[in-house]
C-alpha positions as CSV (number, residue, x, y, z in Angstrom):
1,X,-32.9,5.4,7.5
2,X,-30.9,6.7,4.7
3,X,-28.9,4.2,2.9
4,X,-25.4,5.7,3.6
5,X,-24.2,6.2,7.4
6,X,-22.2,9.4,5.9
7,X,-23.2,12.5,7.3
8,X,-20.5,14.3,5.7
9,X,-20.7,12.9,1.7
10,X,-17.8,14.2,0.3
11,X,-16.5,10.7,-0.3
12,X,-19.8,9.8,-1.5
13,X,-20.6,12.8,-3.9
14,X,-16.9,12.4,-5.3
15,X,-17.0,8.9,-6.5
16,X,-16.7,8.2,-10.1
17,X,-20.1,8.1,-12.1
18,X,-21.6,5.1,-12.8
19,X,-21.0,4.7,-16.3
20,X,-17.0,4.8,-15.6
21,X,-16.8,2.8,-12.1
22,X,-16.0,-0.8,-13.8
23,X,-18.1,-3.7,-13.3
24,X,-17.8,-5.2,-9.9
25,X,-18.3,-9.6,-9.4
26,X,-19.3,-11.3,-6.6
27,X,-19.7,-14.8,-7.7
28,X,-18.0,-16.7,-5.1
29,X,-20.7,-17.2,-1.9
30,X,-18.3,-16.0,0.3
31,X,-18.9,-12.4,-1.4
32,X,-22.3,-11.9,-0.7
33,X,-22.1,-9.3,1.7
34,X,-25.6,-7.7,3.4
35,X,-26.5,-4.2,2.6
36,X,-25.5,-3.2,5.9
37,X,-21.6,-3.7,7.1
38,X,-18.6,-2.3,9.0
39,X,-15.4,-3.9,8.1
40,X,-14.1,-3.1,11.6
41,X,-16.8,-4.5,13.5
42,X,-16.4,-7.8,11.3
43,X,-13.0,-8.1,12.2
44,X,-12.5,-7.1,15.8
45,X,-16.0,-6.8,17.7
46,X,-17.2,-10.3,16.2
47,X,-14.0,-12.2,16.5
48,X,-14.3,-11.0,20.1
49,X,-17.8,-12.5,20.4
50,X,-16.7,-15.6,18.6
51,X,-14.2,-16.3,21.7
52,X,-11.3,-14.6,20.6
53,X,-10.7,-11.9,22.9
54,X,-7.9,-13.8,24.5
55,X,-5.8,-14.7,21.5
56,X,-3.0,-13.1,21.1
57,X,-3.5,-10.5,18.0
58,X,-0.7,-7.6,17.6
59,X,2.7,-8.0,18.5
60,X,5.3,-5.2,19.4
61,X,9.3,-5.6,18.3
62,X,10.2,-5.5,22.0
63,X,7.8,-8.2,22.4
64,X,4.7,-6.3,24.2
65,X,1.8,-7.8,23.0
66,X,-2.2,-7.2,22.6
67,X,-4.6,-9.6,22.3
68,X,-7.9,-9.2,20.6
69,X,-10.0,-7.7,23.3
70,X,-7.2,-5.4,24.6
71,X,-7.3,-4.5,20.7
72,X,-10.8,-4.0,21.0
73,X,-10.7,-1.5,24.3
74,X,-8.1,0.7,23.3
75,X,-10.0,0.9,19.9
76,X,-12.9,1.7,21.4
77,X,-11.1,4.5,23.6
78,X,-10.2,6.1,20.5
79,X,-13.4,6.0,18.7
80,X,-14.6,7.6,22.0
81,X,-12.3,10.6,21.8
82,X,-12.8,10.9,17.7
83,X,-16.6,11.6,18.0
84,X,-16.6,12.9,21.5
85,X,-13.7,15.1,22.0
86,X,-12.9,15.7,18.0
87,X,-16.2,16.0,17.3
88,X,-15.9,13.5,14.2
89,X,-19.0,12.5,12.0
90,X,-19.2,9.3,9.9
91,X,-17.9,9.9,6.6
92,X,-15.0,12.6,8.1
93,X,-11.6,11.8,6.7
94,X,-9.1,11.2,9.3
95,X,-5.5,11.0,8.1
96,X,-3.0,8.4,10.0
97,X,0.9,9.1,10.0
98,X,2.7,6.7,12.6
99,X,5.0,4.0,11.7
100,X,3.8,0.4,11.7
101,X,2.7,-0.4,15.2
102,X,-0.3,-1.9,17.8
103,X,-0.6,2.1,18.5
104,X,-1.6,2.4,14.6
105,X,-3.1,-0.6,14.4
106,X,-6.0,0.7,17.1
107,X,-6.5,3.8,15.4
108,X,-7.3,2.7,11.9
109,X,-10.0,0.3,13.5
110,X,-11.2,3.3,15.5
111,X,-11.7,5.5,12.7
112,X,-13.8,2.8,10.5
113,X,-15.8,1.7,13.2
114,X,-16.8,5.3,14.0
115,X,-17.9,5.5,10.3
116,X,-14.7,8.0,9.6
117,X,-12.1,7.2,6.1
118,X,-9.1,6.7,7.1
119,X,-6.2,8.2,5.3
120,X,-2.7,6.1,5.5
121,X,0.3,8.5,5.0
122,X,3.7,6.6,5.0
123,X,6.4,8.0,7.6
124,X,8.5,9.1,5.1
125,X,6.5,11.3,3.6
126,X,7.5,15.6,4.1
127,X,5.7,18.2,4.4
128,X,4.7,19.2,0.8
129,X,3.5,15.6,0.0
130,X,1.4,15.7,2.9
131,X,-0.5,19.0,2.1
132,X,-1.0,17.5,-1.3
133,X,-3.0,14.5,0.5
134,X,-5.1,17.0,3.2
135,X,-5.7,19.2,0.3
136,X,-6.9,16.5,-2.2
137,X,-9.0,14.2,0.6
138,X,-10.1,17.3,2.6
139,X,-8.9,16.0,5.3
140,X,-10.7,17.3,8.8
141,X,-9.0,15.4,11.4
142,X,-5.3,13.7,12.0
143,X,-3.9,11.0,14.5
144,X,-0.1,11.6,14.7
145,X,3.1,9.9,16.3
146,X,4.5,12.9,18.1
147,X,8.1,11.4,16.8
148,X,6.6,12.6,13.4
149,X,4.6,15.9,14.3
150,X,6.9,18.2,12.6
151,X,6.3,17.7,9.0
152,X,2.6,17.1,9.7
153,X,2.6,20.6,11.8
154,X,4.1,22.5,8.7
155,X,1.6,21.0,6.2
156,X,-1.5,21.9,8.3
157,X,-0.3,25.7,8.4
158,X,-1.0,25.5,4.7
159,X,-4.5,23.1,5.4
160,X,-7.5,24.9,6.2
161,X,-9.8,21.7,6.3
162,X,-7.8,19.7,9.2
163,X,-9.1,21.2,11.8
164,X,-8.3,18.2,14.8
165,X,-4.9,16.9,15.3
166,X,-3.9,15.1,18.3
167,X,-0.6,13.0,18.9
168,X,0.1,9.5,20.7
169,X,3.2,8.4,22.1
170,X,4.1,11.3,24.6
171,X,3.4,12.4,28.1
172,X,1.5,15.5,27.0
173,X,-2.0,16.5,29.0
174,X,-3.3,16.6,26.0
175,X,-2.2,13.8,24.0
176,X,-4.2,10.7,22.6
177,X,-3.5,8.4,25.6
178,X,-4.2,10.8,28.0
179,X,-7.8,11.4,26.2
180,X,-8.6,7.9,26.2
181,X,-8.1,7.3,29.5
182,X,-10.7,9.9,30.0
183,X,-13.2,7.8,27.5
184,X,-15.3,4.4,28.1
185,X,-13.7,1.5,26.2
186,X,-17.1,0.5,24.7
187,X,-18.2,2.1,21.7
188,X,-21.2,1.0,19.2
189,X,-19.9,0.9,15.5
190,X,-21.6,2.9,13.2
191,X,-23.9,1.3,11.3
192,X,-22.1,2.0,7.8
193,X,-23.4,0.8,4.7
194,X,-21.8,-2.0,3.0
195,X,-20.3,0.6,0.1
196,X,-19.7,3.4,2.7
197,X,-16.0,4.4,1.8
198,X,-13.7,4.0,4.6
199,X,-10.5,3.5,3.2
200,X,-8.6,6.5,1.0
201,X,-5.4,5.1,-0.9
202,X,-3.2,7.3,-2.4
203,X,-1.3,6.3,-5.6
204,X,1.4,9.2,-6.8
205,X,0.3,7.5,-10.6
206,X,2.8,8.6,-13.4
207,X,2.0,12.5,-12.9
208,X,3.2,12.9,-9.5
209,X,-0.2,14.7,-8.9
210,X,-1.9,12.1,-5.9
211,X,-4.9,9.9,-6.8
212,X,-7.0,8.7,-3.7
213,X,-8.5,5.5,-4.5
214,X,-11.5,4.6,-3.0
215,X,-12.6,1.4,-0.9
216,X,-14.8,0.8,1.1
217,X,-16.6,-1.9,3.9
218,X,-17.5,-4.6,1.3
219,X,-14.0,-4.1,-0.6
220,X,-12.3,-4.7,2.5
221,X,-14.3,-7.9,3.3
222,X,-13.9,-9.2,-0.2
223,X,-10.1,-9.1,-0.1
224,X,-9.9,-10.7,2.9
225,X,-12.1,-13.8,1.2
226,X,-10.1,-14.3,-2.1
227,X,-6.5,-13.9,-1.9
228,X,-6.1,-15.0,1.4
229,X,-8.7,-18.1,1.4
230,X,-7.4,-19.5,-1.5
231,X,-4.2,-19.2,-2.4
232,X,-2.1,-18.1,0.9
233,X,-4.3,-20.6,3.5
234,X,-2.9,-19.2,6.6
235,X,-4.7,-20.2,9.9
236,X,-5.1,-18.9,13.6
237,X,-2.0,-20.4,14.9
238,X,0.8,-18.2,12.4
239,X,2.5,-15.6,12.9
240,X,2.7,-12.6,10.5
241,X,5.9,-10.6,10.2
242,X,6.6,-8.2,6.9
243,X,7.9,-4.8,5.6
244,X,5.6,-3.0,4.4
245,X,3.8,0.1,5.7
246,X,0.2,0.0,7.0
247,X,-0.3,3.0,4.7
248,X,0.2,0.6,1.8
249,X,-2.8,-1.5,0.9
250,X,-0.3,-4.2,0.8
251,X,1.0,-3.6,3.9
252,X,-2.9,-3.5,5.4
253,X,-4.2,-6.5,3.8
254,X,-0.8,-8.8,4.6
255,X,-0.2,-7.5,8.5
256,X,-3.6,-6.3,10.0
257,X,-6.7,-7.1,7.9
258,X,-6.0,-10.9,7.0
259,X,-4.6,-11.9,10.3
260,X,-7.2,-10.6,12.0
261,X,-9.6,-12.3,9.7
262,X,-8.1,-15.8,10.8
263,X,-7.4,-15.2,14.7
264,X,-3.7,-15.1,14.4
265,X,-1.2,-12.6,15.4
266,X,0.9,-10.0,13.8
267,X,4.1,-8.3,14.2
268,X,4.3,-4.7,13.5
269,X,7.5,-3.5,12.8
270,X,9.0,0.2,12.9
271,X,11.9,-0.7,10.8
272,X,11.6,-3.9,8.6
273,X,15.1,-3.7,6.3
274,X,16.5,-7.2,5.8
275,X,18.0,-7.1,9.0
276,X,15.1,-6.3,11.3
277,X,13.0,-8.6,9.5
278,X,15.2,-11.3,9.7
279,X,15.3,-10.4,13.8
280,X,11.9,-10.2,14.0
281,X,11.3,-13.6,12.5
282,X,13.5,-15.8,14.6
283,X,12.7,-13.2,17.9
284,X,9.1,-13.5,17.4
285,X,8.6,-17.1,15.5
286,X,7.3,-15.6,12.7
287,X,5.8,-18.2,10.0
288,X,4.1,-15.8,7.7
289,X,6.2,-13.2,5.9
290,X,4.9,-10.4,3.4
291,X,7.7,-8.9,1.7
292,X,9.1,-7.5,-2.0
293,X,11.5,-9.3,-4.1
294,X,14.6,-7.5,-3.3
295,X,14.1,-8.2,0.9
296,X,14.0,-12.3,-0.3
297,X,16.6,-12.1,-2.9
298,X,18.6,-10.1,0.2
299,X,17.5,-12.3,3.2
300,X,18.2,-15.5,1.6
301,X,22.2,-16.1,2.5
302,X,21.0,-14.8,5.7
303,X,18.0,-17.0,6.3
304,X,19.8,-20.1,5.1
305,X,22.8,-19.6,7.6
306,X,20.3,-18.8,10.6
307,X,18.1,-21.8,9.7
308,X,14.8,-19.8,10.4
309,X,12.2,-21.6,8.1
310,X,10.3,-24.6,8.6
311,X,11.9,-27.1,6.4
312,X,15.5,-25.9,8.5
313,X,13.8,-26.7,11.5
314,X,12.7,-23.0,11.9
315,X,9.5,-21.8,11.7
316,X,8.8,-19.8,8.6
317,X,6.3,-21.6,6.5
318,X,4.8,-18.9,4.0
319,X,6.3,-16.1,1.7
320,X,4.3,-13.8,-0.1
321,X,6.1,-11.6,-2.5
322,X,4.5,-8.9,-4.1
323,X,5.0,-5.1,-5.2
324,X,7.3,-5.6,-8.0
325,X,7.8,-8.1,-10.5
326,X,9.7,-10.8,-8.9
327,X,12.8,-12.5,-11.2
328,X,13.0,-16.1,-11.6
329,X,15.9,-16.3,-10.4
330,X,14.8,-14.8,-7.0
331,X,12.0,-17.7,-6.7
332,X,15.0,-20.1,-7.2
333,X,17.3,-18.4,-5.0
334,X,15.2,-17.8,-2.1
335,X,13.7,-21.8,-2.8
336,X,17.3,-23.2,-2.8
337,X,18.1,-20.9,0.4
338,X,15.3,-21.9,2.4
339,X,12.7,-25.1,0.9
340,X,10.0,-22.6,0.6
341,X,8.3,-21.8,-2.6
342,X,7.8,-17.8,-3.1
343,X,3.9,-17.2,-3.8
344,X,4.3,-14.8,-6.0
345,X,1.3,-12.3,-6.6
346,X,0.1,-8.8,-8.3
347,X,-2.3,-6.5,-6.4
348,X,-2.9,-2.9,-6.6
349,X,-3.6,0.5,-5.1
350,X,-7.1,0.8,-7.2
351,X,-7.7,-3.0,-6.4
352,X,-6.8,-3.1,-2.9
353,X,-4.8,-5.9,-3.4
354,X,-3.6,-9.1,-4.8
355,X,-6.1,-10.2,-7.9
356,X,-3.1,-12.8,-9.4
357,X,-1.1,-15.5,-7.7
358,X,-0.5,-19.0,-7.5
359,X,0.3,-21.3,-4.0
360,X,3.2,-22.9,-3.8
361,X,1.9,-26.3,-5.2
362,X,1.0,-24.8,-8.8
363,X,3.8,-22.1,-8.9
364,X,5.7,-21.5,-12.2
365,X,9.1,-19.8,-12.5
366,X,8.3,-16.5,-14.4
367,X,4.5,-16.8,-14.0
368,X,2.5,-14.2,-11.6
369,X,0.3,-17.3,-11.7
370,X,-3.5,-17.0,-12.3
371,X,-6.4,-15.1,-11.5
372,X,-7.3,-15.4,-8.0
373,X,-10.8,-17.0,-7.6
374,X,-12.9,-14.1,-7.2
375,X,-11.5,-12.1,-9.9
376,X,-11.0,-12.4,-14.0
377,X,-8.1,-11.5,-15.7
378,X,-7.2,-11.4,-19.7
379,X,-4.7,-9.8,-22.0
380,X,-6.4,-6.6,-24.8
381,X,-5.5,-4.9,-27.2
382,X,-6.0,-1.4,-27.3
383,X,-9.3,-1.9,-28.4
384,X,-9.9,-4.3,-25.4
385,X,-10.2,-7.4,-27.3
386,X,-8.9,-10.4,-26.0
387,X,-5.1,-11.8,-27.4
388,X,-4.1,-15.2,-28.1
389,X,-2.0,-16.8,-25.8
390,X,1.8,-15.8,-26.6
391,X,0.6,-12.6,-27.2
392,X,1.9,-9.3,-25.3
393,X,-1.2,-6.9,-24.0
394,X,-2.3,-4.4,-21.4
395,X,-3.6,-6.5,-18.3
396,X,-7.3,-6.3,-17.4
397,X,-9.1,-7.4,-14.5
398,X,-12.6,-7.3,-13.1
399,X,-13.7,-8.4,-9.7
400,X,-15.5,-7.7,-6.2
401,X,-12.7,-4.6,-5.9
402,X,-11.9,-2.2,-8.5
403,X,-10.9,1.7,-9.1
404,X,-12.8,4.1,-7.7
405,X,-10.6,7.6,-7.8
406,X,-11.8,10.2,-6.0
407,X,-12.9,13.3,-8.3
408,X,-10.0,12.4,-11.2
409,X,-10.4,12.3,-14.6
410,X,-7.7,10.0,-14.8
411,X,-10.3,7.4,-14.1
412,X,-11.3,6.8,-17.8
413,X,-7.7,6.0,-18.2
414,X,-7.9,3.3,-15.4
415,X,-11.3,1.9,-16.4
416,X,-12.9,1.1,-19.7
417,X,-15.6,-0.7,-20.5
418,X,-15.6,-2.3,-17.0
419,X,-12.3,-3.6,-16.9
420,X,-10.0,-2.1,-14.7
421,X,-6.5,-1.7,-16.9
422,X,-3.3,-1.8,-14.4
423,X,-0.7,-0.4,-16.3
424,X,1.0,-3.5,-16.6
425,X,1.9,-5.6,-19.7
426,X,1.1,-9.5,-19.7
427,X,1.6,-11.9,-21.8
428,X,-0.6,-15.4,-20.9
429,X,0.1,-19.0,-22.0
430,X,-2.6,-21.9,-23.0
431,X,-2.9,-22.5,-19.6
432,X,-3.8,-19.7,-18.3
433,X,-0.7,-18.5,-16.4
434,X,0.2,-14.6,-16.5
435,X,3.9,-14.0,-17.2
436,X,4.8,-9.7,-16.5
437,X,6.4,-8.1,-19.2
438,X,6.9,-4.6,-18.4
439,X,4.7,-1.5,-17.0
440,X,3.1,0.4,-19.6
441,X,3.2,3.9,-18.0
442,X,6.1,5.9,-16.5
443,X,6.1,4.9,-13.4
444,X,9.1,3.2,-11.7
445,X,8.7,0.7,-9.4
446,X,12.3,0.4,-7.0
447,X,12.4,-2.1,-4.0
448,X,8.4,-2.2,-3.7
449,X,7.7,1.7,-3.8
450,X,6.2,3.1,-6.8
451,X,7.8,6.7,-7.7
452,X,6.6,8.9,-10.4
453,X,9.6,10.2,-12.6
454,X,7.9,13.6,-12.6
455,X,7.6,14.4,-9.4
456,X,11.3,13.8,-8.9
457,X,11.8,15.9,-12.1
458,X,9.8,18.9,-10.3
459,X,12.0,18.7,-7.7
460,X,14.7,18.9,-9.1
461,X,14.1,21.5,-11.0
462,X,13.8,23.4,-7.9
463,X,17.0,23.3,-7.5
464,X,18.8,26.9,-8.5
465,X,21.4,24.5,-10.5
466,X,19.5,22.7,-12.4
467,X,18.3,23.7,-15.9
468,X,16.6,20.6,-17.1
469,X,16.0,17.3,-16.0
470,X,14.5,13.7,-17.0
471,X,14.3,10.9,-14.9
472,X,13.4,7.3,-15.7
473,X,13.7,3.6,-14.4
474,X,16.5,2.0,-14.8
475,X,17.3,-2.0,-14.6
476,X,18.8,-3.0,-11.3
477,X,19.8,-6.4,-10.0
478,X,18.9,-5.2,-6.0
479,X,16.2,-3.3,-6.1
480,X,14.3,-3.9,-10.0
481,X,14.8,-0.4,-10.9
482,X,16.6,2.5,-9.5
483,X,15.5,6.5,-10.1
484,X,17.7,7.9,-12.7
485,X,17.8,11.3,-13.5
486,X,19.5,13.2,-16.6
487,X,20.4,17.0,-15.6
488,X,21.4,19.7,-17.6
489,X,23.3,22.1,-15.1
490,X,22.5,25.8,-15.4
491,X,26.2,27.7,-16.9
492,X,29.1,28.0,-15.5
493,X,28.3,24.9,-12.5
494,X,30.2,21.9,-12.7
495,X,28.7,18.5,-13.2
496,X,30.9,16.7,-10.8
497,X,30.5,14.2,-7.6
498,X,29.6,16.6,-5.4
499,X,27.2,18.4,-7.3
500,X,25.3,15.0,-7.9
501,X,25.6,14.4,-4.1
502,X,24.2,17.7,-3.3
503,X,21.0,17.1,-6.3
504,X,20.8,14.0,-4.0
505,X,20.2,15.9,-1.1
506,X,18.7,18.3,-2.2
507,X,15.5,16.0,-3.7
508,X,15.7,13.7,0.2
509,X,15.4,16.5,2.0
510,X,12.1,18.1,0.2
511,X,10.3,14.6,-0.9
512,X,10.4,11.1,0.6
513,X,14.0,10.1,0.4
514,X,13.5,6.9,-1.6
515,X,12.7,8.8,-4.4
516,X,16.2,10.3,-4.9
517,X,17.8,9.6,-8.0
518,X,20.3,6.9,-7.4
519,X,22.3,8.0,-10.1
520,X,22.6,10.9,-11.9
521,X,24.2,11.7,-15.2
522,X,24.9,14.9,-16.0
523,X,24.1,15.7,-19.9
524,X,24.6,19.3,-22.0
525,X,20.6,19.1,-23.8
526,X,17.9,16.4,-23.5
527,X,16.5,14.8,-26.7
528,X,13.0,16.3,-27.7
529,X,10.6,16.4,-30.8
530,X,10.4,19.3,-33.4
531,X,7.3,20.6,-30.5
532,X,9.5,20.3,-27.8
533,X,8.5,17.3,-26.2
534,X,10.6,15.2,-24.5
535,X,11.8,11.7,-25.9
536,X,12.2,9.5,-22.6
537,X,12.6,7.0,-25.4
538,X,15.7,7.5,-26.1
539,X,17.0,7.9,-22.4
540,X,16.0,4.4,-21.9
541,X,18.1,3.7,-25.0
542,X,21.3,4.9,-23.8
């Protein structure tokens, strides 16, 4: 039998060489994973066989709920109609556009266990992004909420690899549901090699050119052991409730992947604003919640007045807060609002997720907290030499995850010399606590989405009014940064309210809308060097 399960190597033949993958650990017992694994097996078929088919497992906003084994058939349906009707082979990617739901849910299990990648795409992503994604991942296959068909429809005209498209969530002869009801609801997973990709995660990066990163069975395994063994300690009885997308390795780990690795339940939400998720918490007894700073630092007037956590005499008992760097004075706030200590933590895209943290015994105000057992984490120089404590570095990390892009030479910027290098600038004290200083790149991180300034400046610029642009990150009490965006308007067109209302618009209507620039100033020449370059510099001076 050949090692990989991958008929179609693409993934495979893509992956970075050797020399510049960085060095993967798996010191902890827990990681030491056999040769031969499929992450979606592990999860659902041998939770099932452990007894847990009757547990309740994914939980609907009006309430509906799955448990494990009804998880487990319509997953199986799917798988079914993948390989037999879509004529999928393992190692096919398959991209996913829905929002959160149990719908979802069941087709990202079917996908892995049939050996398939699965591609997340957010909801609000439009047409052009989504070619970007097909075009990148050769994408051959598509499951699709028929609520978002359109922009998926007008991206395939343009996608000669995606071949198989079919849609849930209508009527139609020939939609998902009515295929699986045609299918058996047992299905054999594929036998998938512990480092078979199944898992493509796309990062915009500072360029606004996609990177997939690559994870696959064992990554998925090993996140579920560190992070969530050791520092959140959640257990079969809670209830997980949270904002972000499944097509966010945040949103993965924190609402499907480490529930499911405990036996507890999950609430997927269409729509988490501050609002729903507050709903959805005292609706659904939620005791688990996954959100970014700004939701806490936005809930917490709320949440104190409707008495939903534990030490009120609710029933929310753990908040994880990651995806931006999260303010001291939202810990406080969100601790003097509701008893509960945030556990703050940094994860990425390349990493799949959450590498630094610290429970809410040996929290700090400021601090990230430390490296996550599992993982090792120190402050370089540009040289990669260790700094002093006190000292302000680029962040370096090495564990049983790490960045893996597919066919990009911006992995060499990523990883060097084994470490994988986040972007991010720490500074660490004697004790080994990481305190976040700033990012080290471009990109600007607003509510928990990371946007690359120049994809917003190419759009833009596509604007028949605009002669140049900029955009940067600016500071902003709400959401950590907003987009900004300096525009030099072509002659003779006013710079006024409406005009910045229209560049607005204009930039919604063509890319996900929460990459609009929030404000725009409008400016008569950009500052550049002798060569032309821009000085983004001196933007973030003004």
């Amino acid at each position: 039998m050949p090692y990989t399960a991958h008929l179609d190597t693409f993934a495979r033949d893509r992956l970075p060489a050797p020399a510049d993958q960085p060095e993967f650990l798996f010191e902890l017992p827990e990681l030491q994973f056999p040769g031969r694994l499929n992450c979606a097996a592990e999860l659902l078929d041998k939770r099932i066989g452990q007894g847990w088919g009757e547990r309740r497992c994914l939980i609907a906003p009006d309430g509906t709920t799955w448990t494990y084994a009804e998880l487990q058939s319509r997953a199986h349906r799917i798988a079914n109609v993948l390989v037999q009707d879509m004529g999928l082979v393992p190692g096919n990617r398959v991209l996913l556009r829905a929002a959160n739901s149990p719908m979802l849910a069941a087709c990202w299990f079917a996908v892995v266990m049939a050996g398939g990648i699965a591609v997340g795409t957010m909801p609000m992503l439009r047409a052009r992004e989504l070619a970007q994604i097909i075009d990148k991942a050769q994408v051959s296959h598509a499951l699709c909420d028929a609520a978002l068909a359109d922009e998926l429809a007008q991206a395939a005209a343009a996608a000669p690899a995606l071949r198989e498209v079919r849609h849930f969530g209508t009527t139609a002869e020939c939609s998902l549901e009515a295929r699986m009801a045609r299918q058996s609801d047992r299905f054999a997973a594929v036998d998938t090699a512990a480092d078979d990709i199944c898992l493509l995660a796309f990062t915009s990066g500072t360029t606004g050119q996609p990177k997939a990163t690559m994870h696959g069975h064992r990554d998925v395994m090993a996140a579920c052991v560190c992070f969530p063994r050791h520092v959140l300690r959640a257990g079969a009885d809670d209830v997980f409730i949270g904002s972000p997308p499944l097509a966010f390795t945040f949103g993965l780990g924190g609402l499907l992947l480490f529930p499911m690795h405990v036996g507890a339940a999950t609430v997927l939400l269409a729509k988490a604003s501050p609002p729903d998720l507050l709903d959805g918490i005292a609706r659904h007894r939620a005791t688990v919640l996954f959100t970014a700073p700004t939701s806490y630092r936005a809930m917490a007037e709320a949440t104190r007045q409707r008495r939903l956590s534990q030490p009120q005499g609710g029933t929310l008992r753990k908040c994880v807060s990651a995806g931006e760097a999260l303010p001291a004075a939202t810990r406080t706030l969100w601790r003097e609002a509701t008893g509960i200590e945030l556990i703050d933590g940094i994860g990425a895209t390349e990493m799949l997720h959450i590498f630094i943290s610290a429970d809410e015994q040996t929290a700090r105000p400021g601090a990230t907290g430390k490296a996550v057992p599992g993982y090792r984490a120190c402050v370089v120089d540009e040289r990669l030499n260790p700094l002093p404590p006190g000292q302000v570095g680029r962040l370096a990390v090495k564990g049983p995850t790490g960045c893996r892009y597919l066919d990009d030479p911006r992995q060499s910027q990523y990883v060097q010399g084994g470490w994988n290098l986040t972007g991010d600038a720490y500074v660490q004290d004697a004790d080994g606590y990481f305190f976040y200083q700033s990012r080290t790149d471009d990109m600007i991180v607003s509510a928990g989405y990371n946007i690359a300034g120049p994809e917003v400046e190419d759009m833009l610029l596509r604007h028949p009014d605009v002669a140049e642009c900029a955009v940067i990150g600016v500071p902003d009490d709400e959401r950590g940064q907003v987009v900004k965006a300096f525009v030099v308007l072509k002659p003779g067109v006013a710079g006024d309210a409406a005009c910045a209302r229209a560049l607005q618009d204009y930039v919604k209507a063509n890319i996900a809308p929460y990459k609009y620039p929030r404000a725009v100033e409008f400016r008569s020449g950009l500052p550049r060097t002798e060569t032309g370059k821009l000085q983004r510099f001196r933007l973030r001076q003004t």
